[in-house]
C-alpha positions in Angstrom: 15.7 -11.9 45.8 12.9 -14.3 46.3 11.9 -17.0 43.7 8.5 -15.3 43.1 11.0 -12.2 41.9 13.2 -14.2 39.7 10.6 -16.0 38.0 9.1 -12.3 37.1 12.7 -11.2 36.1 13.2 -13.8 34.0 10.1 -14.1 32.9 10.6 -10.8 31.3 13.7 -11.1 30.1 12.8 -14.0 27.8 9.8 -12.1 26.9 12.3 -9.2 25.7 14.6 -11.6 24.4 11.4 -13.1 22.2 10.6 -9.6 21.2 13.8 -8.7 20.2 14.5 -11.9 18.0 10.9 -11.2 16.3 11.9 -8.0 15.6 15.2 -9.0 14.0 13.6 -11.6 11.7 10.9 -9.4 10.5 11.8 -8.3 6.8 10.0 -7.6 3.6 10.3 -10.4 0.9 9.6 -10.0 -3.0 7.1 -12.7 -3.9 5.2 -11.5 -6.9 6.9 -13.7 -9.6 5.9 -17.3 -7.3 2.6 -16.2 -6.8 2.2 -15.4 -10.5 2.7 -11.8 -11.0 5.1 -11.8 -14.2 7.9 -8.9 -13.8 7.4 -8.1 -17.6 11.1 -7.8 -18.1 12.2 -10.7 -20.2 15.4 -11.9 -19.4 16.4 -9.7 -16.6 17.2 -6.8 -19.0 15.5 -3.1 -19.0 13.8 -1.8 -22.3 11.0 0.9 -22.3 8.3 -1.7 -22.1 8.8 -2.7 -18.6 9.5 0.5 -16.7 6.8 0.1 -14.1 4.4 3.1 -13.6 1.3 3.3 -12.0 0.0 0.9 -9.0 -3.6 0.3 -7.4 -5.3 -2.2 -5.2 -8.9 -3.0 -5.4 -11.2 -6.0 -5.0 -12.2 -6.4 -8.1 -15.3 -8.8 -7.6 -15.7 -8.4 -3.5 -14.4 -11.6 -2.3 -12.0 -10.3 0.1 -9.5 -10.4 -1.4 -7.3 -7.4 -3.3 -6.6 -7.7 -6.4 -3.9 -5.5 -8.0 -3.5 -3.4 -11.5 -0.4 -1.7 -12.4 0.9 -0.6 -15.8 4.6 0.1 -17.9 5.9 3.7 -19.1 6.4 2.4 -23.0 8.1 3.5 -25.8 7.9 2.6 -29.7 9.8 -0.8 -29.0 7.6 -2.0 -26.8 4.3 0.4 -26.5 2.3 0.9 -23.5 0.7 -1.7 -21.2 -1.6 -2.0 -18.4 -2.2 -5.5 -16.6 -5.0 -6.7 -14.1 -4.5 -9.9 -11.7 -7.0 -11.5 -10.0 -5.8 -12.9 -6.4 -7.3 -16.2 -5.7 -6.1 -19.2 -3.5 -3.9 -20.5 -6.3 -2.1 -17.4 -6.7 -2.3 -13.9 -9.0 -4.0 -14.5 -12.3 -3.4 -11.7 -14.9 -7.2 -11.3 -16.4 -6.6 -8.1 -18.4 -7.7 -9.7 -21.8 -10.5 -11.9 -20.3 -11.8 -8.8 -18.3 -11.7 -6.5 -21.7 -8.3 -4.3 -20.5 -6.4 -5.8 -23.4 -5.9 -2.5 -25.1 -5.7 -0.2 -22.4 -2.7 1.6 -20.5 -2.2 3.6 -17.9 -0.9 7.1 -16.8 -3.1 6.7 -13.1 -5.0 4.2 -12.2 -8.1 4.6 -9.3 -10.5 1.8 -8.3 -14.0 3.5 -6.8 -17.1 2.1 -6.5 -19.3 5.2 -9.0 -22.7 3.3 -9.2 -23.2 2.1 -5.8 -23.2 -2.0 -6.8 -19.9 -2.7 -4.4 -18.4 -3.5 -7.3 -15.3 -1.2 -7.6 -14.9 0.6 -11.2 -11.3 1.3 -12.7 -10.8 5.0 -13.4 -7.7 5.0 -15.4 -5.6 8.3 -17.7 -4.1 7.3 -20.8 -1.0 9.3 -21.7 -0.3 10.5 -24.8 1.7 8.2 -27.4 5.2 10.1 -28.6 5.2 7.1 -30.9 3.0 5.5 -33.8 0.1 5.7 -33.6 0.5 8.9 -31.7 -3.1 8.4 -29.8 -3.9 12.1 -27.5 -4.2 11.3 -24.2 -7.8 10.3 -22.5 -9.7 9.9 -19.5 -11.6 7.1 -19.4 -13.7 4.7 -16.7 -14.6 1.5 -17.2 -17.4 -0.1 -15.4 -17.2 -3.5 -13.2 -19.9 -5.4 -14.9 -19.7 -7.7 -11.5 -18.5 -10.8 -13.4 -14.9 -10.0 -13.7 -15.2 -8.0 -16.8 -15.4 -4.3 -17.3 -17.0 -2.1 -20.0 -16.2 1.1 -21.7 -18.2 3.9 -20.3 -18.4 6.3 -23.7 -20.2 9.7 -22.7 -19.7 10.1 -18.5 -19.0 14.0 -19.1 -15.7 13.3 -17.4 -12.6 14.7 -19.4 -9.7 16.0 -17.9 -7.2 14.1 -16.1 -8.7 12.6 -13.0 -6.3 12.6 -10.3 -8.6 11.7 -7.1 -11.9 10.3 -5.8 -13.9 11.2 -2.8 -17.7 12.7 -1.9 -17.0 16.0 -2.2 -20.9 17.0 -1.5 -22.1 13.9 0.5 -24.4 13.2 -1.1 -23.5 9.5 -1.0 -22.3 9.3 -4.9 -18.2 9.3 -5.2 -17.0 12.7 -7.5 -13.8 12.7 -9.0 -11.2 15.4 -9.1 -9.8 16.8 -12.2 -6.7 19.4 -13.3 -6.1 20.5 -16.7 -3.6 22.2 -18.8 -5.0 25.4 -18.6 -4.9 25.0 -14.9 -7.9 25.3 -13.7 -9.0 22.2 -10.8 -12.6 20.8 -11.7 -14.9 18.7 -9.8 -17.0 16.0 -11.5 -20.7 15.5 -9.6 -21.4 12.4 -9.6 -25.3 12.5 -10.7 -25.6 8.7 -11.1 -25.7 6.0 -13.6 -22.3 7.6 -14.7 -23.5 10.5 -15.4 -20.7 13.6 -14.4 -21.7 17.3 -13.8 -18.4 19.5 -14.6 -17.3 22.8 -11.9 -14.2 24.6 -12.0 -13.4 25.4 -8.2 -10.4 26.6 -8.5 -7.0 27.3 -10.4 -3.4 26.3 -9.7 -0.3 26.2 -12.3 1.5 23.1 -12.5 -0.3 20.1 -10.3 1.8 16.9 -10.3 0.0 14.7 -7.3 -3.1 15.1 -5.8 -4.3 13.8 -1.9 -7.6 14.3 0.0 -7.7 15.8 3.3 -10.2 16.7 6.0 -7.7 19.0 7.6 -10.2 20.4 9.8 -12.0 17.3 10.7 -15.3 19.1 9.0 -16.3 15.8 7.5 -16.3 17.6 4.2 -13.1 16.4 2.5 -10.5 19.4 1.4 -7.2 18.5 -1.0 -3.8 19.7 -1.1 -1.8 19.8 -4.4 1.7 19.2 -5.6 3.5 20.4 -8.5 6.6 19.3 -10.9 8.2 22.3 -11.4 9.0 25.3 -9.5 4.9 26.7 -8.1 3.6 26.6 -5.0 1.7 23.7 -3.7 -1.5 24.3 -2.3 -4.5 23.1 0.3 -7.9 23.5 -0.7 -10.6 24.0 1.9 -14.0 22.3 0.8 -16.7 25.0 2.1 -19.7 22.6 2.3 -21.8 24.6 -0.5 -19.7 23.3 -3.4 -17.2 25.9 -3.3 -13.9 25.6 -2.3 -11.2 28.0 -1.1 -7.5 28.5 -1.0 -6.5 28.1 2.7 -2.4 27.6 1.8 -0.9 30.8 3.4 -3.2 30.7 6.6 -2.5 27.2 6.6 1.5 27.3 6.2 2.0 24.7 3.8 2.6 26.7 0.7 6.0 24.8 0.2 7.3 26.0 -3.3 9.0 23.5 -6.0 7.9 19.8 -7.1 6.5 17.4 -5.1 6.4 14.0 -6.6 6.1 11.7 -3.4 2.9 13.3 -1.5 0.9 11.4 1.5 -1.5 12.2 4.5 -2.6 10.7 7.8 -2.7 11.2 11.1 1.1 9.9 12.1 0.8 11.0 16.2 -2.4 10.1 16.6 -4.0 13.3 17.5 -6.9 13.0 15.7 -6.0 15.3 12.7 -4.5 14.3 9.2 -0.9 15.2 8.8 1.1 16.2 5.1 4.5 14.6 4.1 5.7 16.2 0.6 8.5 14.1 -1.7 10.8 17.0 -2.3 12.3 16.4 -6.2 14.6 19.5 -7.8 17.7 18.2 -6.6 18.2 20.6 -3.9 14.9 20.7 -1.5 14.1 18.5 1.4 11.0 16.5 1.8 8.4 18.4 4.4 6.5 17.1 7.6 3.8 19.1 7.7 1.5 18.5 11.6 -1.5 19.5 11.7 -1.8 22.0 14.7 -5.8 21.4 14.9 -6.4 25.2 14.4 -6.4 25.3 10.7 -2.4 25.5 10.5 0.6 23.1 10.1 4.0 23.5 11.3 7.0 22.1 9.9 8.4 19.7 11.7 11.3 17.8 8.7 13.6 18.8 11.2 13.2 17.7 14.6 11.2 14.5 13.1 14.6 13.7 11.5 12.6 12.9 8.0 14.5 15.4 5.5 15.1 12.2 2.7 16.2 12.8 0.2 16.1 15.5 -2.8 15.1 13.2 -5.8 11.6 11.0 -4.1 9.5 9.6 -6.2 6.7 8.4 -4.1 5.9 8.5 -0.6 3.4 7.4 1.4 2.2 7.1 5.5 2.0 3.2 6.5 1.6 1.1 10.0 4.5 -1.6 8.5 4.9 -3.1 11.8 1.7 -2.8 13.8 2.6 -0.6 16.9 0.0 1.5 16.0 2.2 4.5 14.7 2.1 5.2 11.2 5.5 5.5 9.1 6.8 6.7 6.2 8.1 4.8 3.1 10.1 6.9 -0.2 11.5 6.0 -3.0 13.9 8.0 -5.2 15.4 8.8 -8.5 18.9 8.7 -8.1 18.8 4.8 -6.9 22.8 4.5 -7.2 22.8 6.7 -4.4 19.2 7.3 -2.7 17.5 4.1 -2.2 14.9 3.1 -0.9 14.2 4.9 2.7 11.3 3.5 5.4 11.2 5.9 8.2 10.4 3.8 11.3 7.7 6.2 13.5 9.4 6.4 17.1 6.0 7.6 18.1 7.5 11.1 19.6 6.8 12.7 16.3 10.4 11.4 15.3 11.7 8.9 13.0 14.7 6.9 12.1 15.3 5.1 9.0 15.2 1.2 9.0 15.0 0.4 5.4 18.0 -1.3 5.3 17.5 -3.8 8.2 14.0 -4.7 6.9 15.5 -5.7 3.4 13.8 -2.3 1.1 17.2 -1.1 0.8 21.1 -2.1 0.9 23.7 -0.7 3.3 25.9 -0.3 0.1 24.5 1.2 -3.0 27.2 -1.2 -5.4 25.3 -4.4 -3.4 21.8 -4.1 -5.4 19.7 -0.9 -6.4 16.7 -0.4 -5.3 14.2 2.0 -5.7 12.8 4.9 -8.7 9.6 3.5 -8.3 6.7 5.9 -10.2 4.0 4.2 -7.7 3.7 2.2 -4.7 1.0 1.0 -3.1 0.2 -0.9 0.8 -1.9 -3.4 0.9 -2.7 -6.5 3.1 -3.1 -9.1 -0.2 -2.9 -12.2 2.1 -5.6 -11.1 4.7 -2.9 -11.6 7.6 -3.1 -8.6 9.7 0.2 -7.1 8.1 0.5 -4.2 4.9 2.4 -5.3 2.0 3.4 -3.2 -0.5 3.5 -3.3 -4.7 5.9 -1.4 -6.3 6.5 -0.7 -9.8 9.7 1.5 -11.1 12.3 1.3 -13.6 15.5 -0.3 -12.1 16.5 -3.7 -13.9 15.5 -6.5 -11.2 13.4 -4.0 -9.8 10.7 -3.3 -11.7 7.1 -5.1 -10.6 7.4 -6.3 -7.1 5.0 -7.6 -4.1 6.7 -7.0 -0.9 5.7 -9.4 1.7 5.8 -8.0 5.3 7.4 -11.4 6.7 7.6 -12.4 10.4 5.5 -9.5 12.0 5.5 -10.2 15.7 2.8 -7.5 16.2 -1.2 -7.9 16.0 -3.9 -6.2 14.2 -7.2 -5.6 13.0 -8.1 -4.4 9.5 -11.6 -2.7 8.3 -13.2 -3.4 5.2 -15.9 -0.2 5.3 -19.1 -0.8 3.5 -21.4 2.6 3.3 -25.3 2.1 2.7 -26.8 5.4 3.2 -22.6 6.9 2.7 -20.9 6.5 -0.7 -20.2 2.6 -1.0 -16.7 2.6 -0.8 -17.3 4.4 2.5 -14.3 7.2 0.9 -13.7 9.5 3.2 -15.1 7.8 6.6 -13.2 7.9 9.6 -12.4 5.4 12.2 -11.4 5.7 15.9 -10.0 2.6 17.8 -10.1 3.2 21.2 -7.4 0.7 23.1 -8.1 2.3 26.4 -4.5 3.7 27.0 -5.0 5.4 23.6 -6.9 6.7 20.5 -5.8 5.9 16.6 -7.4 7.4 13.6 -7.8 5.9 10.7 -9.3 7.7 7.5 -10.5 5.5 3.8 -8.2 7.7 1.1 -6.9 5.2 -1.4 -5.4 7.2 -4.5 -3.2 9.6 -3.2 0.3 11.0 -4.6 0.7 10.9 -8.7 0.1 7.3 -9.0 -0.2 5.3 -5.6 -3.3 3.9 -5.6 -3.2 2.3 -1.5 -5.7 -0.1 0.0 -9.2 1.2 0.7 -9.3 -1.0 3.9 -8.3 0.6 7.1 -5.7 -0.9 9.3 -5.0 -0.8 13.4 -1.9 -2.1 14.5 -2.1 -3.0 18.2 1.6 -3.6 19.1 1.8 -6.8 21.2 -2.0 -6.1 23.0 -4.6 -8.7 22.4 -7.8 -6.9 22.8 -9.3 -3.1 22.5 -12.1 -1.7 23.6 -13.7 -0.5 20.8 -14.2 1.2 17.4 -16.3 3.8 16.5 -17.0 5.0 12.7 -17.8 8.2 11.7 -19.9 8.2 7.9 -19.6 10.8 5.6 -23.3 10.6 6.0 -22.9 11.5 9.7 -24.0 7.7 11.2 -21.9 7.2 14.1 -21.5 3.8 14.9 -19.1 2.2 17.8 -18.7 -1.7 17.7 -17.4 -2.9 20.8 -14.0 -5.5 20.9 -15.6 -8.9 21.1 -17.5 -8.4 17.6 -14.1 -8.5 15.5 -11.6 -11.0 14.6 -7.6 -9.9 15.1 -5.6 -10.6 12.3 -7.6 -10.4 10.2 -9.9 -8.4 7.7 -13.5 -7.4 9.3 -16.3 -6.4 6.7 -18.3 -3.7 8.5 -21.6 -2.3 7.2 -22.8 1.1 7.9 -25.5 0.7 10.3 -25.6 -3.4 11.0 -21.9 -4.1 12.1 -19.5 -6.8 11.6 -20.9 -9.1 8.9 -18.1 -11.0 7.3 -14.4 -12.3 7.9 -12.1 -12.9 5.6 -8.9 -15.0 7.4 -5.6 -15.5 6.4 -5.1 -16.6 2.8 -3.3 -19.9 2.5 -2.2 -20.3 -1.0 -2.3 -23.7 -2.6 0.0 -25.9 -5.4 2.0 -22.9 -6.3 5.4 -23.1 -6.0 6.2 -19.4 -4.4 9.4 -18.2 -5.0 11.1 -14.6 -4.0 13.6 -12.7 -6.1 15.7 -11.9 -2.5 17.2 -15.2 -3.0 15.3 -16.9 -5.5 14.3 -20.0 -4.0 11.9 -22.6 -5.3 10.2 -25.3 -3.0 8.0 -28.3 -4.2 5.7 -29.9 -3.9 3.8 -27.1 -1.9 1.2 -28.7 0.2 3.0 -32.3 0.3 3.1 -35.5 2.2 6.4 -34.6 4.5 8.6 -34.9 1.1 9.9 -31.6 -0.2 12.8 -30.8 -2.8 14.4 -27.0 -2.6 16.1 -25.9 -5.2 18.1 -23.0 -5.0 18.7 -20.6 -8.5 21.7 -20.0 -9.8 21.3 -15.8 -8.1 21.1 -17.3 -4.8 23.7 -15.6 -2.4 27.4 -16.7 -2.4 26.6 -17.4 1.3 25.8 -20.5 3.9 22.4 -20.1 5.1 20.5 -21.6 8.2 17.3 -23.5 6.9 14.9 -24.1 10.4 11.6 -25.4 10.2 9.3 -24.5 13.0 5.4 -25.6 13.8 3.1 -22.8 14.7 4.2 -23.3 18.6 7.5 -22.1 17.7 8.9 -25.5 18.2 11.7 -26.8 15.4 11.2 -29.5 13.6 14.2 -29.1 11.2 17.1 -27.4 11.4 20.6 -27.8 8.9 22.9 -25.1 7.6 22.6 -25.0 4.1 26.3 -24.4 2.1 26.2 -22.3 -0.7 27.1 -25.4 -3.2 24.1 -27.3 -2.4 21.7 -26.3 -4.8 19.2 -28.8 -4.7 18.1 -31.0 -1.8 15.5 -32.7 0.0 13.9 -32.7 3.4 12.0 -35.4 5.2 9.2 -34.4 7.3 7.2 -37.2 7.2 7.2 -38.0 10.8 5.6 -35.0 11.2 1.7 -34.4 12.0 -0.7 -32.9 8.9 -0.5 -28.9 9.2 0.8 -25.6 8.2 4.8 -25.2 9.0 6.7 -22.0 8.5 10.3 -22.4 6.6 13.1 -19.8 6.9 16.1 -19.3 5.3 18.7 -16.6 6.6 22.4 -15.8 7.0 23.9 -12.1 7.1 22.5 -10.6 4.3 19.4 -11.9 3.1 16.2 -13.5 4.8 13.5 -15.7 2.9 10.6 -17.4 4.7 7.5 -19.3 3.3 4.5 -21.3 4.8 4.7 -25.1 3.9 1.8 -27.7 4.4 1.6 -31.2 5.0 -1.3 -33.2 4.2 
């Protein structure tokens, strides 16, 4: 062997051995409570009022950053609640009295822009009260005045539970979609100036969740339905003349019995949408539905090894480490037993489940419970490159929680679509990345499931590559526009306007003088930026374990490293021989993994 061949050997064995370790330390961390999201559950315990429901991201006041809204499933105790924060540089803000939500709860909750202003309005079900005052349920929207208050919209025409958006007609106004009681599935038209037009298209017993899908790549979006009970689910097919037809049998995805988790997207990149049901009666699988391209699906639970469990909650299709592959993330019911599942996409059209070494679930159910959560959403909140996710259920210590996706090793590039002449929240277009090896789809469909209300902003993961060659969009209003690699930003969120191009980036968000804490192992650090003088104090929940605390510059290179016993619980480190910048801390031993950004002025 020659030198030139070692050094190549080597060369890639480090690189491996890099890639390995990145891939080891990457691991989702619960930060809500430090960046100011209050978990609503006093005192660690579990009444009614803080059983976390519903879930949606939206930016509120388009400044690039998402904002989230999520709300309880109350009882008489402690009634119903919905709450609003604002995500600014100093952290979440809960606005929901300032912004005129005080009273309001939530059921579902859908951000959409319905007047064409940018700014996205909140489309949120009430439930019914079972409790004083015993208020029916009601539909309501509230319009985004623009200033970070909404108003009461009293006579939109719009009635019936609202379950998804999208432009059903094209016209370039977003309609809603509506079930009742009585069964029947209506379409509101969106006329304008919230104004709503009422058709029944259809009928179907029982509907429980709710996703849009262009199965047939038409351009015209179709749905498919879930149920609770025991009735057939069913795919719509949107005919393009405001009529819609039942395409189930032809289709083969007429799975019978509830559905409570339900998600599409295109998970082997073939250019066509793909279904994955949440089985919940306590005896059915969860279904893998690919889309053959021909107007039919064929079950694939099996061979993709992605059965879960019988008891999921929500599910929903997510790129959670950037290879480019979309995967799947469930929650479940029975949390003592099922826990949380993320079902890693091995990018063969099979999966295997790595929930437990990325820190969403426990090896041993008696170790912490995790999971029943009513919705989750993904989301980029920190403008990164990487999807978060916020999840709201009913587990004590588990209730309201902002997942970071820590330590990603891989790249990305996320699309923040803004239609002109197409709807504004651009629902419904689709994007094509072309990496030259490669095609990925990505398609805008934010509220999908019962009450997972996901990111509007499309995201390509582009494994350990640097560049692309190019992304084309494809508007509902049938512009085609390609914008070639050198025009975006990796890592980061890329406004693009239909027709002009790339015309704003919003970059990582560092926050500032908040003292961010996660719940994994509860760890407090201030004064966050500082002068090379910090104090970390460790709660009184922190792990019964040693930990390694290393402090690294953004070269990798350590600047600190001590093992931490588990009696210290306060203690101070002395970086002020270092230069002015942004430092990334990490704590970790066998079980648990905390990292955080530190500054020094």
């Amino acid at each position: 062997m020659n030198k030139s061949q070692f050094f190549i050997i080597t060369s890639l064995i480090l690189m491996l051995t890099f890639s390995l370790q990145a891939q080891k330390n990457h691991k989702f961390i619960r930060v809500g409570d430090g960046l100011g999201i209050d978990s609503h559950n006093p005192e660690n315990v579990s009444p009614e009022g803080s059983l976390g429901h519903a879930v949606a991201w939206g930016d509120i006041d388009d400044d690039g950053k998402l904002d989230i809204a999520f709300s309880n499933q109350g009882g008489e105790t402690n009634g119903l609640h919905f709450w609003l924060y604002r995500n600014a540089e100093a952290g979440f803000v809960e606005i929901s009295e300032a912004a005129g939500l005080g009273d309001l709860y939530a059921d579902k909750i859908i951000f959409a822009d319905l007047n064409g202003d940018y700014y996205p309005e909140l489309i949120v079900f009430k439930q019914a009260m079972s409790f004083p005052p015993y208020a029916p349920w009601e539909q309501t929207i509230y319009r985004n005045n623009g200033d970070l208050t909404f108003t009461k919209q009293t006579s939109t025409g719009v009635y019936y539970k609202v379950h998804a958006a999208a432009d059903f007609n094209k016209d370039g106004l977003v309609d809603l979609l509506a079930w009742n009681n009585s069964g029947s599935l209506i379409v509101y038209t969106n006329n304008g100036d919230f104004d709503f037009s009422i058709s029944t298209i259809a009928s179907a017993s029982d509907v429980y969740a709710v996703s849009c899908i262009d199965y047939n790549n038409d351009t015209y979006p179709d749905f498919y339905t879930s149920t609770y009970g025991e009735n057939s689910n069913h795919l719509f097919k949107n005919n393009g003349d405001g009529t819609f037809e039942d395409v189930t049998s032809e289709a083969g995805v007429g799975y019978a019995y509830a559905g409570h988790g339900l998600t599409v997207g295109d998970m082997n990149n073939d250019g066509y949408q793909d279904i994955y049901v949440g089985g919940y009666n306590q005896s059915l699988s969860c279904k893998l539905f690919k889309n053959n391209g021909n107007g039919t699906f064929t079950d694939i639970t099996s061979s993709a090894g992605v059965g879960g469990y019988t008891d999921t909650r929500t599910s929903s299709f997510g790129d959670y480490n950037n290879d480019g592959f979309l995967d799947i993330f469930s929650s479940h019911h029975q949390f003592w037993v099922d826990q949380n599942i993320l079902y890693h996409n091995v990018q063969n059209e099979t999966f295997f489940d790595a929930s437990v070494p990325l820190a969403l679930s426990y090896e041993n159910a008696d170790e912490a419970w995790m999971g029943d959560y009513f919705g989750a959403a993904w989301g980029d909140y920190n403008n990164d490159g990487d999807l978060d996710i916020f999840s709201a259920g009913h587990i004590q210590y588990d209730h309201y929680n902002l997942w970071k996706n820590a330590e990603n090793p891989r790249n990305s590039i996320i699309l923040n679509l803004k239609g002109t002449v197409s709807n504004k929240s651009a629902i419904g277009a689709i994007a094509v990345m072309n990496t030259g090896a490669n095609q990925i789809y990505r398609t805008v469909n934010p509220a999908q499931g019962q009450r997972d209300g996901h990111s509007m902003r499309l995201h390509f993961g582009l494994d350990y590559e640097n560049d692309f060659e190019s992304i084309s969009i494809y508007w509902p209003s049938g512009i085609e526009q390609t914008i070639e690699f050198a025009d975006f930003t990796m890592n980061a969120v890329n406004t693009v306007v239909e027709g002009e191009g790339v015309t704003e980036i919003y970059e990582e968000i560092i926050y500032t003088n908040v003292s961010e804490m996660t719940n994994a192992m509860d760890v407090i650090i201030y004064p966050n930026p500082s002068n090379g003088m910090l104090t970390i104090e460790k709660k009184s929940t922190f792990t019964n374990l040693s930990s390694d605390l290393i402090i690294t510059d953004l070269t990798g290179r350590i600047v600190y490293n001590k093992q931490i016993s588990n009696q210290e619980q306060e203690f101070v480190i002395d970086l002020l021989s270092q230069k002015a910048g942004l430092y990334i801390l990490t704590f970790s031993n066998e079980k648990e993994f905390f990292t955080r950004k530190i500054i020094i002025q």
